[in-house]
MIBA-472110 format. One record per residue (C-alpha): residue number from 1; residue in three letters; chain; x, y, z. Coordinates in steps of 0.2 Angstrom, whole numbers. Layout:
BEGIN
n:res:chain:x:y:z
NUM:ALA:A:X:Y:Z
...
This chain:
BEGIN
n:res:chain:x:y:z
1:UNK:A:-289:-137:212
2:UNK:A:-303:-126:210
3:UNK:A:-302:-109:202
4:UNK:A:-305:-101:219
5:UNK:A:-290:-111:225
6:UNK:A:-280:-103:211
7:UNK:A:-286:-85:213
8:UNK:A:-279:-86:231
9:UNK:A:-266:-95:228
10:UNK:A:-248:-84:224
11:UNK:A:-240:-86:208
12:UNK:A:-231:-102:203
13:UNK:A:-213:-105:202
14:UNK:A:-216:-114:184
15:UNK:A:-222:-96:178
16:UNK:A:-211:-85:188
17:UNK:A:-200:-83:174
18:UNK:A:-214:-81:161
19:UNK:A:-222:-65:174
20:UNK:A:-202:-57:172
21:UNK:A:-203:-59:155
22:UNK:A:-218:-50:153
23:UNK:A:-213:-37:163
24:UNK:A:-196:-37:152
25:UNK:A:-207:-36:137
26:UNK:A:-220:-26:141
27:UNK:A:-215:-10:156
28:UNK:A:-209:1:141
29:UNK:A:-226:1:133
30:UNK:A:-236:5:148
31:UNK:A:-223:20:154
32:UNK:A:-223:18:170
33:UNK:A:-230:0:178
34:UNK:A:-238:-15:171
35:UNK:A:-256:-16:173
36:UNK:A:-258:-32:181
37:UNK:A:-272:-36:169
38:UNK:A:-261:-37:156
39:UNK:A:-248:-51:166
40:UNK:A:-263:-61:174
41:UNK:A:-271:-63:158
42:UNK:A:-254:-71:149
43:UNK:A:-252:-81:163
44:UNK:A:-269:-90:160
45:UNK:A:-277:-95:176
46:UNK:A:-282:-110:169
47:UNK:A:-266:-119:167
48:UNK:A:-259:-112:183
49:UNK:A:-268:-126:191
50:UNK:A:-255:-138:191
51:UNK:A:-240:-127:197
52:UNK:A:-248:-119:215
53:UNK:A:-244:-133:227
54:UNK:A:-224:-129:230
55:UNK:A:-220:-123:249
56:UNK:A:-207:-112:239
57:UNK:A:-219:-102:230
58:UNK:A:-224:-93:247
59:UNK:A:-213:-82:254
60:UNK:A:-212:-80:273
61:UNK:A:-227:-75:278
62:UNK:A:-236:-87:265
63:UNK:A:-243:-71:258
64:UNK:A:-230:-63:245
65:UNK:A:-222:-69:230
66:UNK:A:-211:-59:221
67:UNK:A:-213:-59:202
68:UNK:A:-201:-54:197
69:UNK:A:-182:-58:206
70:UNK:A:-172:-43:196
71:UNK:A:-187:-34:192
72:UNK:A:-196:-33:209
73:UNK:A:-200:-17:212
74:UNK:A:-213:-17:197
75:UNK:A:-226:-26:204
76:UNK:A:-227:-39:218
77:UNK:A:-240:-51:222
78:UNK:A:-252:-55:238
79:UNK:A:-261:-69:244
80:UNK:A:-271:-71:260
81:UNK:A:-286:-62:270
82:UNK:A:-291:-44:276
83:UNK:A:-281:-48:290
84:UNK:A:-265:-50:280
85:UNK:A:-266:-34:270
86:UNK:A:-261:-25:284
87:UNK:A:-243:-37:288
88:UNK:A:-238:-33:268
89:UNK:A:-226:-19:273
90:UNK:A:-217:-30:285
91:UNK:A:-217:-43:272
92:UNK:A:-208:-33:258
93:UNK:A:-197:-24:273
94:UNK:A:-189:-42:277
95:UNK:A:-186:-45:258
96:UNK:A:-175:-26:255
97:UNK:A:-160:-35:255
98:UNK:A:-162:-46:243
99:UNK:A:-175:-34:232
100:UNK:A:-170:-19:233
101:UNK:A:-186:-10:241
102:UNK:A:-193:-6:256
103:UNK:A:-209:0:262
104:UNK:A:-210:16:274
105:UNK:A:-225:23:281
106:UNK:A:-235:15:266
107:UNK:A:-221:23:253
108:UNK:A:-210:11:243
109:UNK:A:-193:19:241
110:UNK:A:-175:11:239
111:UNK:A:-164:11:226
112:UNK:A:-176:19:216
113:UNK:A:-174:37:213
114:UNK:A:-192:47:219
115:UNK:A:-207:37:228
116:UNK:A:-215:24:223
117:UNK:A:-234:22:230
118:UNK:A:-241:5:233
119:UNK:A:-260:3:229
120:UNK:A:-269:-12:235
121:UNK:A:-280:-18:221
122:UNK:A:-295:-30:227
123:UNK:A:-295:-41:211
124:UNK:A:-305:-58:216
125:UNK:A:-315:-60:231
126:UNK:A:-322:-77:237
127:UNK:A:-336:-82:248
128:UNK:A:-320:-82:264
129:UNK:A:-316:-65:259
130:UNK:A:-301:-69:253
131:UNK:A:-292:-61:242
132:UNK:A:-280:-57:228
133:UNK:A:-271:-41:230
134:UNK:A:-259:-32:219
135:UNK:A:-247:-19:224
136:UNK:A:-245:-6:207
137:UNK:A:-229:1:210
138:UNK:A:-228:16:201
139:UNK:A:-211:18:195
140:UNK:A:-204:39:192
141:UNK:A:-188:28:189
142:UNK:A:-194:29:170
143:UNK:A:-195:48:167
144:UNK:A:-180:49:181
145:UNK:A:-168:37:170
146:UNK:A:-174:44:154
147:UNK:A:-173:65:156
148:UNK:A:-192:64:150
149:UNK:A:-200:81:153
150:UNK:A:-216:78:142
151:UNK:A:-230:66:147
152:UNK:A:-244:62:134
153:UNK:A:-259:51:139
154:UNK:A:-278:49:138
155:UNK:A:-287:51:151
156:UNK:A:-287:33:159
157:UNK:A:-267:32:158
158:UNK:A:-265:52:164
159:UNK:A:-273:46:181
160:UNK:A:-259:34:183
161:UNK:A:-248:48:185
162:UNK:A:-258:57:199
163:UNK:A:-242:51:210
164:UNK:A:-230:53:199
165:UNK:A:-218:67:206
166:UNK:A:-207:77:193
167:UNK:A:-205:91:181
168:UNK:A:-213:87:166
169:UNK:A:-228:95:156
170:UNK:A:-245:85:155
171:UNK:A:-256:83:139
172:UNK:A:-270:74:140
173:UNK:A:-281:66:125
174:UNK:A:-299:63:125
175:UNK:A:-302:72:142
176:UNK:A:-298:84:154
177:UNK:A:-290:83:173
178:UNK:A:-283:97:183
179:UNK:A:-267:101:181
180:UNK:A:-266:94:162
181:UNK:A:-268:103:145
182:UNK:A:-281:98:134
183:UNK:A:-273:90:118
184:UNK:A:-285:98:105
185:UNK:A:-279:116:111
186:UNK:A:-265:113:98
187:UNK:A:-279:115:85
188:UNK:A:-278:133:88
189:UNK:A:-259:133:89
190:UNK:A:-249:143:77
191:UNK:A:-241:132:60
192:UNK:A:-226:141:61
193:UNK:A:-213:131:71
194:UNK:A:-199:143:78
195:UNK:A:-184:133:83
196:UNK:A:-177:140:101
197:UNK:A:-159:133:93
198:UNK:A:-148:121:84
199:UNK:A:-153:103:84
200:UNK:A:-136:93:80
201:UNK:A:-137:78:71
202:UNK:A:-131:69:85
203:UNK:A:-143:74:99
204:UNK:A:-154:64:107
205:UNK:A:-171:61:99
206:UNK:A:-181:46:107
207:UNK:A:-177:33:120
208:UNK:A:-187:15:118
209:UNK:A:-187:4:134
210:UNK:A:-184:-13:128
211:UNK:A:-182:-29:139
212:UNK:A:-164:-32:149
213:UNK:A:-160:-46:160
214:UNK:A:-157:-36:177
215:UNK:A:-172:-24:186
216:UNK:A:-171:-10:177
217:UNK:A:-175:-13:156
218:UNK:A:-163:-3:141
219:UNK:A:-166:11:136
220:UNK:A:-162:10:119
221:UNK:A:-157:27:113
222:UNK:A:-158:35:94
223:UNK:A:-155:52:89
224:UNK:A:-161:65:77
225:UNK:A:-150:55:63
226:UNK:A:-151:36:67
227:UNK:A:-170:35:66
228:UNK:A:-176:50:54
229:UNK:A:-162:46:40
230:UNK:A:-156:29:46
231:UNK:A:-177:23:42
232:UNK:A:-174:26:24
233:UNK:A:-168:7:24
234:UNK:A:-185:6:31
235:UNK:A:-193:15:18
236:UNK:A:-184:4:6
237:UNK:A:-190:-12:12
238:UNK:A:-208:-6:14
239:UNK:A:-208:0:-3
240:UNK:A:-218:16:0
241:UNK:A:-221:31:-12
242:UNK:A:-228:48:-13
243:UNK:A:-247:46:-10
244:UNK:A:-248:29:-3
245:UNK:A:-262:27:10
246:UNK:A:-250:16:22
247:UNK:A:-258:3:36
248:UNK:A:-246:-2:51
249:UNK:A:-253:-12:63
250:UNK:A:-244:-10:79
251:UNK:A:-243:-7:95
252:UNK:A:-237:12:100
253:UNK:A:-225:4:112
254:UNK:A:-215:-7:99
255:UNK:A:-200:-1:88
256:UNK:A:-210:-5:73
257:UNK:A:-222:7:77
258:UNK:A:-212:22:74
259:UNK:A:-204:12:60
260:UNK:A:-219:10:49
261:UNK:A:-231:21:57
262:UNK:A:-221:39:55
263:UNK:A:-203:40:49
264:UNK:A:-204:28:33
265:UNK:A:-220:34:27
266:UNK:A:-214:53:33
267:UNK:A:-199:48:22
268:UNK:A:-209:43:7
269:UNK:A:-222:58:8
270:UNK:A:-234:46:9
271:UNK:A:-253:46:21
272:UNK:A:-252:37:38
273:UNK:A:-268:29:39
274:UNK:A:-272:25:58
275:UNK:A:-286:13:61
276:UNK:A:-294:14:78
277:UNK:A:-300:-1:86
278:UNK:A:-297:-7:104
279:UNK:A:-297:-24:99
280:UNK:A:-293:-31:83
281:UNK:A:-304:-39:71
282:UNK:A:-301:-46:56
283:UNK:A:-316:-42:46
284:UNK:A:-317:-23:52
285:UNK:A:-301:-20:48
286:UNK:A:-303:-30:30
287:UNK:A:-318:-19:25
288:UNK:A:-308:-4:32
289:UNK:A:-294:-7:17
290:UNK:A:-307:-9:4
291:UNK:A:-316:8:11
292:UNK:A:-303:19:12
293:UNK:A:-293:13:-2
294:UNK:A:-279:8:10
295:UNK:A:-264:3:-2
296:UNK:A:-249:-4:10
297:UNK:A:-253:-14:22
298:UNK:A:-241:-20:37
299:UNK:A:-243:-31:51
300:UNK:A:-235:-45:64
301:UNK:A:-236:-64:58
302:UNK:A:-249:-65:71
303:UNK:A:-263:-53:62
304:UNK:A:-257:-60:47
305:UNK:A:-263:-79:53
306:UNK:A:-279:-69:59
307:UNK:A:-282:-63:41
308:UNK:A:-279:-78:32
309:UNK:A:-294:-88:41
310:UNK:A:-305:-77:29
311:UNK:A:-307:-82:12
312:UNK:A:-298:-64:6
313:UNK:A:-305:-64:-10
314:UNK:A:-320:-58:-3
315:UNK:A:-312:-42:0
316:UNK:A:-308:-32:-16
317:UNK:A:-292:-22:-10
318:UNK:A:-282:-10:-18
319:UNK:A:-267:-16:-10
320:UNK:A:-249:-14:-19
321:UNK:A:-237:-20:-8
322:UNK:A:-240:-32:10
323:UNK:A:-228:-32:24
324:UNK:A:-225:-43:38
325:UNK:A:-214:-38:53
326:UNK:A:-210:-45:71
327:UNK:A:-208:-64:67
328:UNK:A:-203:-74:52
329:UNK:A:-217:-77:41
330:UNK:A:-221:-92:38
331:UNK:A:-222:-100:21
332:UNK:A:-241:-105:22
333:UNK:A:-246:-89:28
334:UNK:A:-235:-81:12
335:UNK:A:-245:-94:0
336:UNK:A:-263:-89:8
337:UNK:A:-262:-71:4
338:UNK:A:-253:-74:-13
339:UNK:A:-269:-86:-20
340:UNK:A:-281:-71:-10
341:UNK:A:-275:-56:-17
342:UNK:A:-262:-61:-30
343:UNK:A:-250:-52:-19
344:UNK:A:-233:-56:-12
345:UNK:A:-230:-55:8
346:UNK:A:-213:-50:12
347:UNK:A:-202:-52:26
348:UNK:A:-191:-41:36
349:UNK:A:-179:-40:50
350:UNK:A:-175:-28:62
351:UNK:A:-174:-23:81
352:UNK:A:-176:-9:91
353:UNK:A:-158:-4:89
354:UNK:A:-160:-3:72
355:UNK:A:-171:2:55
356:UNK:A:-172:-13:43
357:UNK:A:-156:-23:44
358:UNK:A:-164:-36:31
359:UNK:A:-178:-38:22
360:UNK:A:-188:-44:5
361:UNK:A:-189:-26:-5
362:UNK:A:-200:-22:-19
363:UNK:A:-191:-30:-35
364:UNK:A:-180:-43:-25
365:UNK:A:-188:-62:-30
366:UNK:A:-196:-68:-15
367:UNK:A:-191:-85:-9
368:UNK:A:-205:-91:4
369:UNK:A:-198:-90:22
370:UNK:A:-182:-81:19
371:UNK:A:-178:-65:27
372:UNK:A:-170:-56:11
373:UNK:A:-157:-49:7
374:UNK:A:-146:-35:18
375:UNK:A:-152:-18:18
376:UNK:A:-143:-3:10
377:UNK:A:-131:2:23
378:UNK:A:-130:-11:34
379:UNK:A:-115:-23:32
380:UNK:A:-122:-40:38
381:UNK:A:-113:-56:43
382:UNK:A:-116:-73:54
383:UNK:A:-102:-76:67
384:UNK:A:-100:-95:74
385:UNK:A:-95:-96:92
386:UNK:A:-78:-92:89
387:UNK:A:-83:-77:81
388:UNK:A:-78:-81:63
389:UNK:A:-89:-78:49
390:UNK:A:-98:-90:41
391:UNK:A:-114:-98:32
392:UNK:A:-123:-101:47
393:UNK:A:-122:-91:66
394:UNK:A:-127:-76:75
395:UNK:A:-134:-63:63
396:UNK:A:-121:-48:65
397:UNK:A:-119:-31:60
398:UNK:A:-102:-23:55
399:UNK:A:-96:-9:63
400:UNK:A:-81:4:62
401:UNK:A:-90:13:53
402:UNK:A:-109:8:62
403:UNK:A:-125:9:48
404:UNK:A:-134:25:51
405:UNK:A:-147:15:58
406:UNK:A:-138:12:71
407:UNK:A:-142:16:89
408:UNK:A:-132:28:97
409:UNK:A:-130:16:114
410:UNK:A:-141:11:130
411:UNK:A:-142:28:139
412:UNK:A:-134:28:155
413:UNK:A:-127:11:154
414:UNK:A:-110:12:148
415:UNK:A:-105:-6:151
416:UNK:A:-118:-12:141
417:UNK:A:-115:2:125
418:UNK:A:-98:-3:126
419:UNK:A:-103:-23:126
420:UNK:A:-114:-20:109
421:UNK:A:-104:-6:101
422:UNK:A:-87:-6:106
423:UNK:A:-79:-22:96
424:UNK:A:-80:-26:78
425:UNK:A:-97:-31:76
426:UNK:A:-115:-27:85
427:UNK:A:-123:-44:89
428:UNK:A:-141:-48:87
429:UNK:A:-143:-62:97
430:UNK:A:-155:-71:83
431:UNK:A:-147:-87:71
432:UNK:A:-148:-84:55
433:UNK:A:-140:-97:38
434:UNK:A:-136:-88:22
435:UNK:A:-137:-99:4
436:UNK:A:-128:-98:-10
437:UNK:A:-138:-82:-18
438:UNK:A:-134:-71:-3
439:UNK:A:-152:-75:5
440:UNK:A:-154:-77:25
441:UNK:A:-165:-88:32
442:UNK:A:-170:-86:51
443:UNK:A:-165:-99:62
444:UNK:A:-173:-96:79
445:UNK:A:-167:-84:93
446:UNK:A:-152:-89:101
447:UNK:A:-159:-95:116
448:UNK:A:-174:-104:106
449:UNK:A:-164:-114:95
450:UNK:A:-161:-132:104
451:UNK:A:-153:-148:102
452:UNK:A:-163:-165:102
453:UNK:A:-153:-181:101
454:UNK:A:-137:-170:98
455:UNK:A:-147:-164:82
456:UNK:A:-149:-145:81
457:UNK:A:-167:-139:80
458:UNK:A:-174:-123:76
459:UNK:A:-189:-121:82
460:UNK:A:-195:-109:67
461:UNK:A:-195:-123:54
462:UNK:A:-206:-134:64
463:UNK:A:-218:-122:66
464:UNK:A:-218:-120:47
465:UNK:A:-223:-137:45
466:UNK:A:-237:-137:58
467:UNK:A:-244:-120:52
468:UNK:A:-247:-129:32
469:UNK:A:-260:-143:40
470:UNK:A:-276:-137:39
471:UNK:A:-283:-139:55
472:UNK:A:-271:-127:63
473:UNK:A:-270:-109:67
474:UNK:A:-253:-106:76
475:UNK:A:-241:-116:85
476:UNK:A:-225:-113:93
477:UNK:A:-211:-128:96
478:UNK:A:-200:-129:112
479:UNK:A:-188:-143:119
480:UNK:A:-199:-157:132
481:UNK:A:-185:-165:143
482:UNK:A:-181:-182:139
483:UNK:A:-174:-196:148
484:UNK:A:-165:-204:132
485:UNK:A:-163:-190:120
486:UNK:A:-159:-176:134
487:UNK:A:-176:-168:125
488:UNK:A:-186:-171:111
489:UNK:A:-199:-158:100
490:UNK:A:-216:-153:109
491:UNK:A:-226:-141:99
492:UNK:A:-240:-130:107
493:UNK:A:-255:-129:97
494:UNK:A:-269:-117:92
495:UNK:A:-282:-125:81
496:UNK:A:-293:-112:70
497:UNK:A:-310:-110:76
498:UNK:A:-324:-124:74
499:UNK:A:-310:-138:77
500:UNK:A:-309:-146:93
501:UNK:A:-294:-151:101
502:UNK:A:-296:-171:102
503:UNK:A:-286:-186:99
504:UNK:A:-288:-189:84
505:UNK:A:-283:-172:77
506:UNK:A:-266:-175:86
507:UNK:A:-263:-190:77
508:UNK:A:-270:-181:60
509:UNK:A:-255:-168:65
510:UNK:A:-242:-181:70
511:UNK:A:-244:-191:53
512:UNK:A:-242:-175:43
513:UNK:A:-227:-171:52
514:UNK:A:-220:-187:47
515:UNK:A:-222:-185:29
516:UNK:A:-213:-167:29
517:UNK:A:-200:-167:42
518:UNK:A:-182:-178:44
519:UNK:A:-183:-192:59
520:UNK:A:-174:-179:70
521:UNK:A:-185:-165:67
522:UNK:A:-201:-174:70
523:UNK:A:-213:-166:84
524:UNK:A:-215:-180:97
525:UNK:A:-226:-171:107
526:UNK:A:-241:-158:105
527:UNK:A:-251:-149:120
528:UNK:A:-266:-140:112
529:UNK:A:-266:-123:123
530:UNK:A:-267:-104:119
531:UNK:A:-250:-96:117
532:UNK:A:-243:-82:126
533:UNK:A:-239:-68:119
534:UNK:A:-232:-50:121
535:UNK:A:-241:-36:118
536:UNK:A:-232:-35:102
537:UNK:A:-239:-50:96
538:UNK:A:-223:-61:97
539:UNK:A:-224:-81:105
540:UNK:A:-218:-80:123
541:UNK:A:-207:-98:121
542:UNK:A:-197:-93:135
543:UNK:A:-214:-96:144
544:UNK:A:-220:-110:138
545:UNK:A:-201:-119:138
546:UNK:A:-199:-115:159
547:UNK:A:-216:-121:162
548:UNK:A:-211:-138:151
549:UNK:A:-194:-140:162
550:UNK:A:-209:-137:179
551:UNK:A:-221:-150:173
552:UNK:A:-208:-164:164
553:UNK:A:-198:-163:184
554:UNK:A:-215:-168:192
555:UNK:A:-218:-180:181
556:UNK:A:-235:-173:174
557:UNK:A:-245:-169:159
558:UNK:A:-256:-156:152
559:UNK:A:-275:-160:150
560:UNK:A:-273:-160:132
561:UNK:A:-256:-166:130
562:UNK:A:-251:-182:118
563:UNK:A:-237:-188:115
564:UNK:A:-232:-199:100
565:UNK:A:-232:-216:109
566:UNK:A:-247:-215:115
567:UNK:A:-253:-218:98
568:UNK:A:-253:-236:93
569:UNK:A:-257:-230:76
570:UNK:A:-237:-224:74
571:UNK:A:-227:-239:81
């Protein structure tokens, strides 16, 4: 299939559940729709190849696909010609039962409150003049559900709102539209803050969207105690002090971002250092630490495993303390930055819900690849199915009374506050195992973890061992269905740069394997392929599991796919 054919072709139904969880992932960090650049890029064109031949990717027209089933009224995709365009209304009109919208007059409305303007958006044209059109549906919803009344945006993200009805004020930075207030005015503003009254405790302060499993995502809401006081755990954890020049290397849109970048440091009375760069590079921002004198540093695993493919001694920082956040941190990459900069990485755990539930502190002996120790506050347990404590389960905060920390509940959701607050314990959803010292070692996601000839597998501790052979530079493990053992350990592999993805090195990486992991554990299969990410930084497995379960049903493989008995070397 040609990469025409794929332009034009609608989404498969291999990554129709990878495209909702980018939109799960990712709608609260663009406001108000996702930018199809964003979801198209994750998909990866390339590997949609194999995916697009399925009558029952087309919908009835053969021109619309829905990305989303629960979550269709943020973005929905066309295929077809000029001529096409124009039959799109009636399309999405014959699909409002089951989605939930309609079109009217060119004006998406339904169960969402306000309008919701389609824009076609030419993306690809061939020599046929076809083409693949995107409909932005701008969702008001967001400031709708969430109360919001202030909207501040540079100037390519304030013309997403030209549309956007409601009564909320405008600020716009690095620009000027009509309509908006220009953001440095505030330079001229009075110091002197006058409350206009009392701010309890308990009011309101900030609402996060963070993914759900129906159409419209959480919104996780904190208030003027949970996230100010409640991120002294945070602080805690960080280790921060008074004059530090404190690094966070986040996205605005995630959790941590507010965690690291304003209320621990704030906390601390330290400086929030704030490195602008619209794509990140490892050696600018490693000369940036030495210039500035940047002292605590904090970043996802995945710029951490960036970082460590320099040789870090090059760069004489005046770093004291080195976080990592997001994803576990893997033992290698903990061991590279040690023999680089003498300094110990350390872990923590938390969730948007929450401040730091766990975490490695300042002063608490590291043990390569444990989470730490629970933070002060937080009352931490693992529940087994049957919801009894024990050594190994879902990680679990007691309640009655809830950590400071705490959220306050998903705003206008009751059902779901009352799910995660209203028993004895709020549940995480991750797996956790505590040792004998009171240490917790991540386990995987709840819906990560897997079972491969009745053996349990967590897919963190394979990726451990794949990340300490040299050629590689990530990897993330997911179940490969299986005739025999129901499904056995494929893990997809990035190599680090100037190694080329071959036979041999996936033999090199299947010997290694053997030498470090247990029969059972053994990755039986590798696919060397970029991994999808959110814009977070974190490993979309869902993604590449569902498109695992597509390809092993048609009895295909990747391009660069081996697997362990195609290698006469191993028998």
């Amino acid at each position: 299939m040609t990469e025409d054919s794929i332009r034009n072709t609608v989404i498969a139904r291999a990554i129709w559940a990878a495209a909702t969880e980018a939109i799960r992932d990712n709608i609260h960090l663009f406001g108000i729709y996702i930018d199809g650049v964003e979801v198209t890029q994750a998909i990866q064109y390339r590997r949609a190849a194999d995916h697009l031949s399925d009558p029952a990717d087309r919908g009835p027209d053969n021109s619309i696909r829905l990305v989303a089933d629960k979550a269709a009224y943020v973005r929905v995709y066309v295929r077809g010609t000029m001529e096409d365009v124009p039959n799109v209304s009636a399309t999405v009109t014959m699909q409002r039962q089951r989605y939930g919208v309609w079109v009217d007059s060119g004006t998406l409305t339904g169960e969402i409150p306000g309008s919701i303007t389609a824009e076609t958006n030419p993306t690809y044209a061939t020599e046929r003049g076809s083409l693949w059109n995107s409909l932005n549906f701008m969702i008001p919803a967001s400031l709708m559900r969430g109360q919001m009344r202030h909207v501040v945006a540079d100037a390519a993200g304030a013309a997403r709102f030209a549309e956007v009805p409601g009564d909320y004020t405008r600020t716009i930075v690095g620009g000027m539209l009509p309509g908006w207030t220009d953001y440095a005015l505030a330079d001229a503003a009075s110091a002197e803050f006058v409350p206009d009254g009392p701010t309890p405790a308990g009011d309101p302060l900030l609402l996060y969207f963070t993914s759900g499993t129906t159409a419209q995502p959480k919104m996780v809401l904190h208030t003027q105690q949970s996230y100010p006081v409640g991120h002294l755990t945070t602080m805690y954890w960080l280790g921060l002090r008074p004059g530090d020049v404190h690094l966070n290397i986040s996205s605005p849109g995630w959790g941590k971002h507010a965690w690291s970048s304003f209320y621990a440091p704030w906390n601390a009375g330290a400086t929030i250092f704030v490195l602008n760069q619209a794509r990140f590079d490892a050696r600018f921002t490693l000369d940036t630490l030495v210039r500035c004198g940047v002292t605590s540093l904090c970043a996802p695993p995945t710029v951490w495993r960036v970082l460590i493919l320099e040789d870090l001694a090059q760069w004489p920082v005046k770093l004291n303390e080195v976080i990592g956040a997001g994803e576990p941190l893997n033992p290698e990459v903990i061991e590279r930055v040690r023999a680089g900069w003498g300094l110990t990485l350390r872990d923590g755990y938390g969730q948007t819900e929450s401040t730091c539930m766990v975490g490695n502190p300042p002063g608490l002996p590291v043990r390569a690849g444990s989470m730490g120790q629970p933070m002060p506050g937080y009352r931490m347990v693992l529940l087994d199915t049957e919801d009894r404590e024990a050594d190994e389960g879902e990680l679990a905060v007691t309640l009655n009374p809830a950590p400071t920390g705490l959220m306050a509940g998903y705003a206008g959701d009751a059902d779901r506050t009352q799910a995660a607050l209203g028993g004895s314990h709020y549940r995480t959803s991750d797996v956790a195992r505590r040792d004998a010292d009171g240490y917790y070692w991540y386990v995987g996601r709840a819906d990560d973890v897997f079972k491969a000839s009745d053996y349990r597998i967590s897919p963190f501790e394979l990726e451990s061992a794949l990340l300490e052979h040299p050629l590689v530079a990530e990897a993330a493990v997911v179940p490969s269905p299986d005739a025999i053992k129901l499904a056995v350990p494929k893990a997809f592999v990035v190599l680090k740069p100037a190694h080329a993805p071959t036979r041999d090195a996936a033999l090199d990486i299947l010997r290694f394997l053997r030498g470090r992991l247990s029969a059972y554990k053994r990755v039986r299969r590798i696919e060397f392929a970029e991994l999808p990410k959110t814009i977070s930084g974190k490993i979309r497995r869902v993604q590449l599991r569902q498109a695992e379960d597509e390809r092993r049903a048609r009895g295909e493989r990747g391009a660069m796919e081996f697997w362990e008995e195609d290698f006469n070397e191993l028998k």
